[in-house]
C-alpha positions as CSV (number, residue, x, y, z in Angstrom):
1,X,-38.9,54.2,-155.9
2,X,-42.2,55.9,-155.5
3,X,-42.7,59.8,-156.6
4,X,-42.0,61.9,-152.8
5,X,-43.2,65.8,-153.4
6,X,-41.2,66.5,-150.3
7,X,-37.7,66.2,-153.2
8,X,-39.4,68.1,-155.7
9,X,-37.4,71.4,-155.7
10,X,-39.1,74.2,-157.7
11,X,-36.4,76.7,-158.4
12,X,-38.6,79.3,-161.1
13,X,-41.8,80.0,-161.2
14,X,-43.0,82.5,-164.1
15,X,-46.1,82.8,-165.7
16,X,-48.1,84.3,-168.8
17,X,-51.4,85.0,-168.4
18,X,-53.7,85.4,-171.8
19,X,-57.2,85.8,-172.3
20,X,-58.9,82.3,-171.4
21,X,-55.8,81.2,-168.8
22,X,-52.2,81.4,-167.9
23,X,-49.4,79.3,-168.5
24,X,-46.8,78.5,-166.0
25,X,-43.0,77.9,-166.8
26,X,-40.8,76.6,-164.1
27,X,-37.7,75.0,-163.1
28,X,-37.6,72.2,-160.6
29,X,-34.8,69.8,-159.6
30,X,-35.9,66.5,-158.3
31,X,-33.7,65.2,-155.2
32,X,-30.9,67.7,-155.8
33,X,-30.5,65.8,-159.7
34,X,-30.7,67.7,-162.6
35,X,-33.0,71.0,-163.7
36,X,-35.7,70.5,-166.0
37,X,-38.4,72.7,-167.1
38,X,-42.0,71.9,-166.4
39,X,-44.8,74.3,-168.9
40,X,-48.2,73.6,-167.4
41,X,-51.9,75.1,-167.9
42,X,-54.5,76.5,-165.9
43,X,-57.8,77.8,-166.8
44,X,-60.6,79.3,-165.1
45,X,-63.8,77.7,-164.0
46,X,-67.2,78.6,-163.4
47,X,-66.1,80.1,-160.1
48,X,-63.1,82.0,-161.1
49,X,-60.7,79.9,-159.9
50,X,-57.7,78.2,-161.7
51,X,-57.6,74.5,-162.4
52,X,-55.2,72.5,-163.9
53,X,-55.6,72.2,-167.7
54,X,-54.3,69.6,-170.2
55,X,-51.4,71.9,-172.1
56,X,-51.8,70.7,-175.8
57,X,-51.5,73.6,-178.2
58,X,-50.6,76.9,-177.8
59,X,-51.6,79.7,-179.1
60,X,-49.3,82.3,-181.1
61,X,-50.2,84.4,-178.3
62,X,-49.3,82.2,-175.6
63,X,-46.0,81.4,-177.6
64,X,-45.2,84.9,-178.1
65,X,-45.9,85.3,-174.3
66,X,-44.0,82.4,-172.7
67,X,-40.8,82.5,-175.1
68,X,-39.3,85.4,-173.0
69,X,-40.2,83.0,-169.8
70,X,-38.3,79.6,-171.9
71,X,-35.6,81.9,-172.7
72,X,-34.7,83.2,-169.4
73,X,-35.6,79.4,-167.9
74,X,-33.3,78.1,-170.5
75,X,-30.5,80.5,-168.9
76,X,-30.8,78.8,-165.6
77,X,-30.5,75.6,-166.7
């Protein structure tokens, strides 16, 4: 069965935004099944605007900054 975004539930949203980017943590539920968290990247370009970024490491401010966001995500679950 092929990936449909139109099941793709996204439930919580939150996001911490540091110096070169933010990073996103949210909940989604795929096809009513079960909740899982989703921590994604996104930097700025040239322009200004926010692309998608590989997440890899994180800072210790970027960890200090989304733990608060995994703890209240973690809550939901």
């Amino acid at each position: 069965m092929a990936y449909d975004s139109s099941l793709d539930q996204q439930l919580l949203a939150q996001e911490f935004a540091g110096e070169k980017g933010k990073v996103t943590v949210s909940i989604y539920s795929y096809n009513n099944g079960p909740k899982k968290v989703q921590i994604s990247r996104s930097v700025k370009n040239e322009t200004g605007t926010f692309t998608f970024a590989k997440l890899g490491r994180l800072t210790k401010e970027e960890l200090q900054g989304i733990l608060p966001l995994l703890q209240e995500a973690l809550a939901q679950l």
